[in-house]
C-alpha positions as a Python dict, from the first residue, in 0.01 Angstrom:
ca = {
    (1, 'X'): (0, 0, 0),
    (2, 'X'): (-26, -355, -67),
    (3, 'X'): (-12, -603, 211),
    (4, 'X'): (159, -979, 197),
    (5, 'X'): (-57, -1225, 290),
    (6, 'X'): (173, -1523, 458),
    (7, 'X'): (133, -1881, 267),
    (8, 'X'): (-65, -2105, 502),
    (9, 'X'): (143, -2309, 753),
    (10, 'X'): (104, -2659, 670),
    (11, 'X'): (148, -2817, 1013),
    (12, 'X'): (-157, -2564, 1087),
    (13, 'X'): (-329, -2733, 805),
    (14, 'X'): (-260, -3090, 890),
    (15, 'X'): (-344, -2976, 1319),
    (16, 'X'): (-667, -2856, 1174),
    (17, 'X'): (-775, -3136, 936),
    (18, 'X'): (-675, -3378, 1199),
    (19, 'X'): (-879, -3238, 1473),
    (20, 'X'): (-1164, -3173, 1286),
    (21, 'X'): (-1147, -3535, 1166),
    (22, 'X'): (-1152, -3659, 1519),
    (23, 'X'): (-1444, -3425, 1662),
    (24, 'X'): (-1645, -3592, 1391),
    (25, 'X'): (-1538, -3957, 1501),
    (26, 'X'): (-1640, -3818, 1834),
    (27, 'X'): (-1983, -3720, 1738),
    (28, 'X'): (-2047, -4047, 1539),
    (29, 'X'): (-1890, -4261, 1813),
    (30, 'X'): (-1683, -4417, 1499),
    (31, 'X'): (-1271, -4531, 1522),
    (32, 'X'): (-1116, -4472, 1160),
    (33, 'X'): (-855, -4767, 1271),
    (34, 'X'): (-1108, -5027, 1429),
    (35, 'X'): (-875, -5314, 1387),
    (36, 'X'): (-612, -5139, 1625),
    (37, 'X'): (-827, -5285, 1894),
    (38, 'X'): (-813, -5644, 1770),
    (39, 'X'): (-396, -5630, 1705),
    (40, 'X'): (-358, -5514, 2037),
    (41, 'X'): (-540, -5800, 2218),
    (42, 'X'): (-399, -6069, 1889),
    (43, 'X'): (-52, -5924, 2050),
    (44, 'X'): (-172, -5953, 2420),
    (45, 'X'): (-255, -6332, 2329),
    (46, 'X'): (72, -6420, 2202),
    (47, 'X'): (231, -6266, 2488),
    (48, 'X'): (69, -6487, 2728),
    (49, 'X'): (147, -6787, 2510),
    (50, 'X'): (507, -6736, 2502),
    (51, 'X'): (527, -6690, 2869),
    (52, 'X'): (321, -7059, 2912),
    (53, 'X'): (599, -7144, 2684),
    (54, 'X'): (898, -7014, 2847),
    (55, 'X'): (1224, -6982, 2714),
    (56, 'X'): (1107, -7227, 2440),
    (57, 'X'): (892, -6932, 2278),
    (58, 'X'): (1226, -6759, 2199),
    (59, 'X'): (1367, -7022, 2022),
    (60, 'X'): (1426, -6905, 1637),
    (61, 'X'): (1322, -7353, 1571),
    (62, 'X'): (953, -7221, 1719),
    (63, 'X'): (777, -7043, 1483),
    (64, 'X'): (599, -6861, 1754),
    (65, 'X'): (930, -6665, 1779),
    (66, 'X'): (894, -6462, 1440),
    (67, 'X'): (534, -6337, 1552),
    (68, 'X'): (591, -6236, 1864),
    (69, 'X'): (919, -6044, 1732),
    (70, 'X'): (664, -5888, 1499),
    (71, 'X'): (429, -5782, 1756),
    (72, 'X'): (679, -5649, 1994),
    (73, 'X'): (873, -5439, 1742),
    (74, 'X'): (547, -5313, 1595),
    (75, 'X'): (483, -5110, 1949),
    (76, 'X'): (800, -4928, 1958),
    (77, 'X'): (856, -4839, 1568),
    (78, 'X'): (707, -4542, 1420),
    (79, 'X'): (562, -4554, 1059),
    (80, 'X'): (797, -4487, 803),
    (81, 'X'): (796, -4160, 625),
    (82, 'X'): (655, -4260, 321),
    (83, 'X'): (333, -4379, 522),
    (84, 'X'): (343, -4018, 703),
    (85, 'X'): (350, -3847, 419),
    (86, 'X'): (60, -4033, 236),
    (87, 'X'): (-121, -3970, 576),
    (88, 'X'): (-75, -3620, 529),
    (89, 'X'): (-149, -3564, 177),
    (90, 'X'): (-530, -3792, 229),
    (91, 'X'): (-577, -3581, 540),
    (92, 'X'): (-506, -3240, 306),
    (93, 'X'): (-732, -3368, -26),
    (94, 'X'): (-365, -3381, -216),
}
């Protein structure tokens, strides 16, 4: 009798790799992303310079206006899925 043997899951695969990855961050007390820190207090900054400016800072003229549009919008959008799937595929060796 010959038994099937189910493919391997890849969300398994990618859960796996991805944990793993972190416990050994963990251990070494390393970030992989160690600039994440420094955009989040760069963002933080601007945000306290457009409320010293006011209304002012959300004037298209003020070019303080396009950066902290950046900054907000990067919080709330996800990465596309061309950067998700080159994420996965380095995380799985593919």
């Amino acid at each position: 009798m010959t038994v099937a043997v189910p493919p391997p899951d890849p969300a398994a695969t990618l859960v796996e790799v991805f944990a793993g990855s972190a416990a050994e961050h963990d251990r070494n007390g390393s970030f992989p992303h160690g600039n994440l820190a420094g955009r989040y207090e760069a963002g933080l900054a601007l945000q306290q310079r457009a409320e010293l400016c006011g209304t002012a800072a959300h004037a298209q003229a003020n070019p303080l206006e396009r950066h902290l549009r950046d900054v907000l919008r990067a919080r709330i959008h996800r990465p596309q899925g061309d950067a998700v799937r080159a994420a996965g595929r380095t995380a799985l060796g593919r």
